[in-house]
N, C-alpha and C positions, 0 to 999 in steps of 0.2 A: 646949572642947577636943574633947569628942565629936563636936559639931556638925562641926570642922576634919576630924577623920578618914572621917567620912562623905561629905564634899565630895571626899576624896582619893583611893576608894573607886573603882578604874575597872571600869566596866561591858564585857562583852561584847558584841561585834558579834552583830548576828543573821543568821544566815547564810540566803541564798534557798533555796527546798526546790526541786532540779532536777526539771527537767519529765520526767514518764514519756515515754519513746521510744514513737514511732509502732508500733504492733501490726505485726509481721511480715505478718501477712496483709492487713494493709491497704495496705500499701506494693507488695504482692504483685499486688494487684488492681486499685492505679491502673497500675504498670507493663505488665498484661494489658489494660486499657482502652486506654491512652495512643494506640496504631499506628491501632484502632478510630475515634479521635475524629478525627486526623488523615484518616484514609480515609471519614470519612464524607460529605463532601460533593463527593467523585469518584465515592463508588459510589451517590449517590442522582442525580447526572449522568445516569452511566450507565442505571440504572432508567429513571430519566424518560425519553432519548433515546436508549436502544438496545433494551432489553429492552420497555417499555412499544409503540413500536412496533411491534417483531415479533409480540409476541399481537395485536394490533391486524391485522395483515399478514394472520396466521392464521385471526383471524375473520372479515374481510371477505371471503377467497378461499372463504368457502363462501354467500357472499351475493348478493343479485343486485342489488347497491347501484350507484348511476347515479354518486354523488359529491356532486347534491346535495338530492335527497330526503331527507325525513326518514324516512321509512321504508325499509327494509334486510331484505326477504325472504329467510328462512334456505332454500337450496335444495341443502344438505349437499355430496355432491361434486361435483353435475353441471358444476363451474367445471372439475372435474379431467380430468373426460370430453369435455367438446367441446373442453378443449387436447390431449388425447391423442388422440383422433380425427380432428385438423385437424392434416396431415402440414406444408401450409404454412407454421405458425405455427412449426414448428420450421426450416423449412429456412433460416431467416435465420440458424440457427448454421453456417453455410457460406460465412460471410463472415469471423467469425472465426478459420477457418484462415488468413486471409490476416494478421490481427494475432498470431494464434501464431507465424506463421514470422517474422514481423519481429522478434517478441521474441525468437527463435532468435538472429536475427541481431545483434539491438540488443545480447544477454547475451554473446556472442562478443565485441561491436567493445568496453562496457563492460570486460572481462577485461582485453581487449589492454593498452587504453591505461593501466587500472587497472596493469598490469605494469609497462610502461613509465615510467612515471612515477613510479611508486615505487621506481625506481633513481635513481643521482645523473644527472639530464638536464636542458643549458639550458631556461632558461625554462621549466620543469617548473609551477612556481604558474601564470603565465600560461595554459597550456594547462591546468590543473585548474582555472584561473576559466570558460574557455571552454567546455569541456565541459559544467561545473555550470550555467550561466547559463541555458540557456533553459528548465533547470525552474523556475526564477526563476518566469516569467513566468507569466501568467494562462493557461489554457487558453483562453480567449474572444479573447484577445487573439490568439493562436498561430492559430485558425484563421482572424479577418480579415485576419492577415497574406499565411497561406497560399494564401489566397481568391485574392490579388491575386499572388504567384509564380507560381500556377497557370492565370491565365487566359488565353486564346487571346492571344497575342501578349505576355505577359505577360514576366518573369524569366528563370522557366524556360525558357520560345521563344527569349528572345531570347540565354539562355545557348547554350543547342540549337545555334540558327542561325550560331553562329559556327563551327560544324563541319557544316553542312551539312542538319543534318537540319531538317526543316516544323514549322509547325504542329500539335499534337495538343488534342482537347479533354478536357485533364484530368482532369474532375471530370464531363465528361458523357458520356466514354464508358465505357459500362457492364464492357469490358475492362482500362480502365485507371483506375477512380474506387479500388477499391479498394487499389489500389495506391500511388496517390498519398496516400491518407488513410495507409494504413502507414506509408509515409516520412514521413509528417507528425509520426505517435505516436510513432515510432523517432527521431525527431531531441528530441521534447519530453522524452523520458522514460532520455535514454542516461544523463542524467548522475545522475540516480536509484542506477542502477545502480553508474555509475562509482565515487559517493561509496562505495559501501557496499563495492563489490570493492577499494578504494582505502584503505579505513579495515582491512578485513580481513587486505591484505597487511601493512599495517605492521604490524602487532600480533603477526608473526610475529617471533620473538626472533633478534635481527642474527648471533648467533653460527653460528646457523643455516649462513647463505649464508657464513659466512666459512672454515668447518670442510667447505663445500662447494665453495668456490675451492680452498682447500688443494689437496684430494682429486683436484683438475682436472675438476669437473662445470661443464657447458657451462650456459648460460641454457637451454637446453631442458631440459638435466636437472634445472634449481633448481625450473621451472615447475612440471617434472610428479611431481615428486617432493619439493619441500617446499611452493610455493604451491595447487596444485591440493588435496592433503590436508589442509593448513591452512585454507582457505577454504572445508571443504568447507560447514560448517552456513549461507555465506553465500549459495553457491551453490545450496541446498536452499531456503532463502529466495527466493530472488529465482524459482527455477521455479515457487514456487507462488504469487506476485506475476502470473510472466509468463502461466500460466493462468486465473487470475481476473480478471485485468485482460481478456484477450484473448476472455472469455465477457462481458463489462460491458463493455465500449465503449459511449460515450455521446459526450464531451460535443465530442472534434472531427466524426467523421462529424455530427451533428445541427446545428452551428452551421456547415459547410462546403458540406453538401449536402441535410441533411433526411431523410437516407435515400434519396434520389433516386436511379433510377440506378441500380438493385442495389444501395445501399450502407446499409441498412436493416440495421440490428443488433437483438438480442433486445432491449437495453433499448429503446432506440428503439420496437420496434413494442409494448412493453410500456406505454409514455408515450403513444402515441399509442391505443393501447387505455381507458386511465384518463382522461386530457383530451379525446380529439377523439373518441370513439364512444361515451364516456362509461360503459364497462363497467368498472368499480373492481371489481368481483369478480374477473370473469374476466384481468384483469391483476395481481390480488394472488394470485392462484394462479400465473399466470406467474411471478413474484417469488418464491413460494414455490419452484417449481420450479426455477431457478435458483441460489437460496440451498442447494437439496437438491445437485445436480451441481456446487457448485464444494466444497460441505463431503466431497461424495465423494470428489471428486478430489482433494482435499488429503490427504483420510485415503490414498486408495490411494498415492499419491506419495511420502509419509512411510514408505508400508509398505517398499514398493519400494526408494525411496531414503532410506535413515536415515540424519542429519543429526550422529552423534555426530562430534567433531572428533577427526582419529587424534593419537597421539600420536607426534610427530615428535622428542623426546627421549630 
């Protein structure tokens, strides 16, 4: 009988002992780490192939390294003196006023159409694939094309000649090489532009232009008084694209002409300082000096023209 009530006798469940919550600060500290882990192997990128080479840059322009000796005589700044004593080696930035002005021009024709098209107008994509497209393409490609629009009896001639005007040599005469390279850059790089003045107008809030039709303001007065202020930090952007690009010019002048011709740009006689004369110092002082005048000219441009976007509400 005792036995039977013992058998009948129910037992309590055992219940699990809840697990201690994660320490506040620990959860604290992976949350602090986490952005770190994600960023670290874009900023050890960057290290390796951006920052790594500048010191690199910086040490060589005080050396009188050939490129491929092993030995690299430290000759501190005389790289910096015989570039600054040699009036020549600068006058090839007198080529780049001529890609300045074209950026003038290129940042104008970009606006316009950037304008235009971001109203309601046929075939509007069409013309925004057209414009975009030839930044598509390769820069190497762009200028064997050009190579061949430009040559005597070529495209262009034969565009020319249907209104009467001759033959010109393009690319070898030294009044008109740089010019032709201009409209070369200006045609590869508008659409650059375009996208950006293109992406800046729409993001302008629609209610905008509508409270400005109301009012009876003209497309001139929308421009310049709600797009022009709107787009202004695009348009701070893109001047200081169109300066630094217009001080680096490279890669059509050099595949078109070589520099031939008066059309020899700083990078250009910089390349040809480090490969063909074999002076890697005194062309990474070049570089250095160059990297000095565009981070100048950035800083004073920003001074001058501040980039904050107005408030148009």
């Amino acid at each position: 009988m005792t036995e039977a009530r013992i058998g009948l006798v129910e037992t309590e469940p055992v219940l699990a002992q809840p697990k201690s919550p994660r320490p506040a600060a620990a959860v604290n500290r992976f949350s602090t780490l986490t952005p770190w882990l994600f960023l670290l192997v874009p900023l050890a990128f960057l290290l390796v192939f951006t920052y790594v080479p500048v010191a690199n840059l910086f040490y060589y322009s005080t050396t009188k390294w050939d490129g491929v000796s092993p030995e690299q005589p430290f000759v501190g700044i005389d790289n910096y003196v015989q570039l600054f004593t040699r009036p020549e080696l600068f006058r090839v930035f007198l080529v780049s006023l001529y890609y300045l002005a074209g950026s003038v021009v290129q940042i104008a024709l970009a606006l316009y159409f950037a304008t235009i098209l971001s109203f309601s107008v046929k075939f509007r994509n069409l013309f925004k694939g057209i414009l975009f497209f030839p930044y598509l393409i390769n820069g190497v490609a762009i200028g064997f094309i050009f190579l061949y629009f430009f040559k005597p009896g070529g495209t262009f001639d034969s565009v020319l000649g249907l209104f009467g005007v001759g033959q010109h040599f393009w690319l070898g005469d030294p009044n008109l090489v740089n010019l032709s390279l201009t409209g070369t850059s200006l045609w590869r790089y508008l659409g650059l532009n375009f996208v950006l003045f293109l992406g800046a107008i729409q993001s302008i809030p629609a209610p905008l232009y509508e409270a400005a039709e109301i009012d009876g303001a003209s497309r001139w007065q929308q421009f310049r008084h709600i797009i022009v202020p709107g787009i202004r930090p695009i348009l701070s952007l893109s001047s200081i694209l169109a300066i630094s690009g217009s001080l680096s010019v490279f890669e059509i002048p050099y595949i078109m002409t070589g520099g031939a011709n008066g059309s020899k740009t700083f990078v250009i006689q910089t390349v040809q300082q480090a490969f063909v004369f074999n002076k890697v110092g005194l062309a990474s002082a070049a570089a250095v000096v160059l990297l000095v005048i565009i981070l100048l000219l950035t800083w004073l441009q920003r001074r001058l023209v501040p980039d904050e976007g107005a408030d148009l509400v």
